[in-house]
N, C-alpha and C positions, 0 to 999 in steps of 0.2 A: 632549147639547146642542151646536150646530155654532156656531163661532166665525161664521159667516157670520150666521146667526140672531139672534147676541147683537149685533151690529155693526150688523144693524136694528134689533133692540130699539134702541139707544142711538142712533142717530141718531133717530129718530122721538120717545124721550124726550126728544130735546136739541128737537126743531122743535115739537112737539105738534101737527103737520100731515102727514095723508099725503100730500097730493099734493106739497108741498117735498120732505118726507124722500124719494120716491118720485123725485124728479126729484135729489136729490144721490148715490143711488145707483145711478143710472142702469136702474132698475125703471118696471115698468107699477104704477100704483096698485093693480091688484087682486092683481098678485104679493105685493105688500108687505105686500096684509090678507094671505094665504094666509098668508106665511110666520109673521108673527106670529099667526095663530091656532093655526099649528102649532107655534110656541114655547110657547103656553101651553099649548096638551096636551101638551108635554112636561111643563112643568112641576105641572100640575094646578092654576093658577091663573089668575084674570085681572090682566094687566096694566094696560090701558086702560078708562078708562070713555070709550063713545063717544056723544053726543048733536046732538042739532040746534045746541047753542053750539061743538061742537069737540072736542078728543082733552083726555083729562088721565089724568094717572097714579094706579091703585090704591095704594092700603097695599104691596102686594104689588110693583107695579110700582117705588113709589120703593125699597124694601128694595133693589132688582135694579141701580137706578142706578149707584151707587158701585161694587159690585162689578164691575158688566159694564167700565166704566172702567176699571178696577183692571187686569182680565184683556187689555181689549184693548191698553191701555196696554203692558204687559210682552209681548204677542204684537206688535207692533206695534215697541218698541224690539228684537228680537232678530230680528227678520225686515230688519231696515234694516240692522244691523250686520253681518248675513252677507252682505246686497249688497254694502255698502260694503266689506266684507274680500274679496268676490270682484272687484270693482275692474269688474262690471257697468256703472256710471255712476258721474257725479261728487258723487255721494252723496245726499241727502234731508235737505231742513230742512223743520220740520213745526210749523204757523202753528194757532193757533185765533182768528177772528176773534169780536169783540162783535158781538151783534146789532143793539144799536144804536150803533154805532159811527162815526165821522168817513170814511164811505166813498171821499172822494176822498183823502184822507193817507192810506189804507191802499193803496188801489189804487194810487196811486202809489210806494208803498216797494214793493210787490210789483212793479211793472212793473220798475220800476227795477234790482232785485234781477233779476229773469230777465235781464234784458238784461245785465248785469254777470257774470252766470253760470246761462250757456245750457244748461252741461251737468249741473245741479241739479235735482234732480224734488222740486218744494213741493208739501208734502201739507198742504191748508186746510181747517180744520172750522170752524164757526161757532157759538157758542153764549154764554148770558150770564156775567157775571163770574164767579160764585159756581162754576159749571162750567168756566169755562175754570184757574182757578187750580187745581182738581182735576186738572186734565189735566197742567198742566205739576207738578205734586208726585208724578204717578204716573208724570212721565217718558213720556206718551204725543203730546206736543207740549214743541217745545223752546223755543218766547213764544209766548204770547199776549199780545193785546189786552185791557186790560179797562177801567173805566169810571172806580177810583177805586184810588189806589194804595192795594197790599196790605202787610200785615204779618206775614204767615207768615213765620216762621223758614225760614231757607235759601232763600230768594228776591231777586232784585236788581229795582227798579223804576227806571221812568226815564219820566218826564213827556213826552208827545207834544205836546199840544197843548191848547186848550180849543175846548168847542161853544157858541154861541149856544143858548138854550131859546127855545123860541117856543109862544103860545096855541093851538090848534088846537078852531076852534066850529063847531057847527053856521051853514048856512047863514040868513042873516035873524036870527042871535042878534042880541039890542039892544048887544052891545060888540062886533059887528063895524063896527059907526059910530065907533067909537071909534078912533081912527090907533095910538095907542100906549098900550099896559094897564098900570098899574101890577098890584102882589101884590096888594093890598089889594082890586079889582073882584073877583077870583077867589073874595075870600073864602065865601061862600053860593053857589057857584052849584056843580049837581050835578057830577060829575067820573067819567071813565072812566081807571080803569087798570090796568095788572099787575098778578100778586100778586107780593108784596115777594117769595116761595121762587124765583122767578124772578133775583133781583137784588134782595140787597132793600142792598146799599151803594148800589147807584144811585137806588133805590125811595125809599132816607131823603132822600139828598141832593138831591133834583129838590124832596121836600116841604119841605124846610128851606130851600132857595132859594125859593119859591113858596108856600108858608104856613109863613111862621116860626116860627105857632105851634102850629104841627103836627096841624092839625086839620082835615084836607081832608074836602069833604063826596062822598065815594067811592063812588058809585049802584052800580058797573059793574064785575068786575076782567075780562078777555080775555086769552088766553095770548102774543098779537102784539101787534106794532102795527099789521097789517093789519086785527085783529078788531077794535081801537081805535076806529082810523078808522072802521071802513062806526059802529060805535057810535055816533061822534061824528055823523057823517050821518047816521042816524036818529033825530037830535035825542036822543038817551038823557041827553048832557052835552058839556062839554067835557075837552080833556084838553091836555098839555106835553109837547113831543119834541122832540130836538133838532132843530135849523132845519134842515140843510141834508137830514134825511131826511124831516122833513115835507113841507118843498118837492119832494122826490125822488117822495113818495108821491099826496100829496094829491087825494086823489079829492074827485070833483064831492060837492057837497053839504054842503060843509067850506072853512072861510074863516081863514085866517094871519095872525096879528098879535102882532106883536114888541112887547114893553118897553121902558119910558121908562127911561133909563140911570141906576144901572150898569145893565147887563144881566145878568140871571141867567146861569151858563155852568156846566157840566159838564168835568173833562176827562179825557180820554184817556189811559192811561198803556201801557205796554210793561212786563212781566216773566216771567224767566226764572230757572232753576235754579242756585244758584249753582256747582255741583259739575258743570255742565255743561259741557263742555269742545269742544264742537262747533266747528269752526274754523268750518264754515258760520254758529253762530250768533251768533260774532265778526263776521262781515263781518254779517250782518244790523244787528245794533247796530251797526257804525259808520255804518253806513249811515243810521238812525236820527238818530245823533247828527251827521251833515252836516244842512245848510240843506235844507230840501222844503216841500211845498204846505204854508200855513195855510189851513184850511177857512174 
């Protein structure tokens, strides 16, 4: 089994879309089925189940998760270390972003950061909390992003910022007449969303802001928020994401509407290894911790 092979496997586990995963590898989509079908006949299993709703992972396939992570992590921190000791460039700090994350505060610490130090090669994966904290405990990224602060042993967190939540309905729903929703209109009405194995710290806290009492009426789960949305447009329900990506997203057929204050909000946190000693991911965090965008 070729380390290259296992590196699509896990990206494509992290996106559960070939044509993303295809396009962050910088692959043709049908290179990408190839190789993973030829990782499964190495293996003698299947990985993915593929259907008309989208990609998900086998018994088989999540078994492969963790480990694949594990292995690329360790391939991954000792290949950086021998650049860095060959004094090749001015070293590798390596970021995992949330997927659903505060796009403009990220993009901004990262622009800021390159322009600060130009001669730094950032290596950025993206994927949800529950995997990104995998990543920085396997020492395969040295912060990420994640949605709600963690409690792992040997981790340091640090509070970025909060997101506005916002409705997102189909078009012509009877509370898009409505200017501003309270929790309580939500309550009965159908709902599209993730499954919680995705995120499920984010998964609770979105339903704990938004039905107190925990009891959303959940028609729909989709592995995106791209599958979300066209859902939400196909009248299937409504559904809750943070504001500045639904507005980012928002396809036709789907109509925005914010809460009557407080406002439900989510936030954004930043953590990293504590035994980590990276001088690059010193200046990252101080850089954090100066003034930058509020979303």
């Amino acid at each position: 089994m070729e380390f290259r092979r296992l590196r699509y496997f896990s990206v494509l586990a992290r996106r559960l879309h070939f044509a993303r995963a295809a396009e962050e590898l910088h692959l043709s989509q049908p290179a990408l089925s190839q190789q993973i079908k030829v990782l499964e006949r190495e293996l003698g299993v299947r990985l993915f189940h593929r259907d008309r709703r989208g990609v998900s992972l086998t018994p088989a396939g999540l078994a492969l998760v963790e480990e694949a992570e594990t292995l690329l992590g360790r391939y991954d921190a000792v290949r950086d270390r021998v650049r860095e000791a060959a004094g090749d460039n001015g070293g590798v700090l390596r970021l995992a972003h949330t997927r659903s994350g505060v796009d403009n505060l990220v993009q901004d610490l990262v622009a800021r950061f390159r322009a600060l130090h130009p001669d730094t090669t950032l290596s950025v994966v993206s994927g949800w909390t529950e995997w990104n904290v995998r990543q920085v405990q396997a020492s395969a990224v040295d912060l990420a992003f994640v949605r709600l602060p963690v409690a792992e042993p040997g981790l340091v967190r640090m509070h970025l910022a909060d997101e506005e939540l916002v409705a997102v309905l189909p078009a012509g729903h009877p509370l898009s007449r409505t200017r501003r929703l309270r929790p309580a209109h939500l309550r009965d009405e159908p709902v599209v969303f993730w499954p919680p194995t995705q995120g499920p710290g984010y998964h609770d806290a979105v339903i704990r802001r938004i039905w107190p009492d925990g009891r959303p009426k959940i028609v729909r789960e989709d592995p995106d928020a791209e599958h979300v949305l066209a859902a939400v447009a196909a009248g299937t329900g409504l559904t809750i994401l943070g504001r500045e990506r639904a507005a980012r997203l928002h396809p036709k057929g789907t109509t925005l509407r914010r809460f009557t204050h407080p406002r439900p909000t989510v936030g954004l946190w930043a953590t990293w290894s504590r035994t980590n000693r990276s001088p690059l991911l010193e200046a990252f965090v101080e850089l954090c911790e100066s003034p930058h965008v509020t979303p």
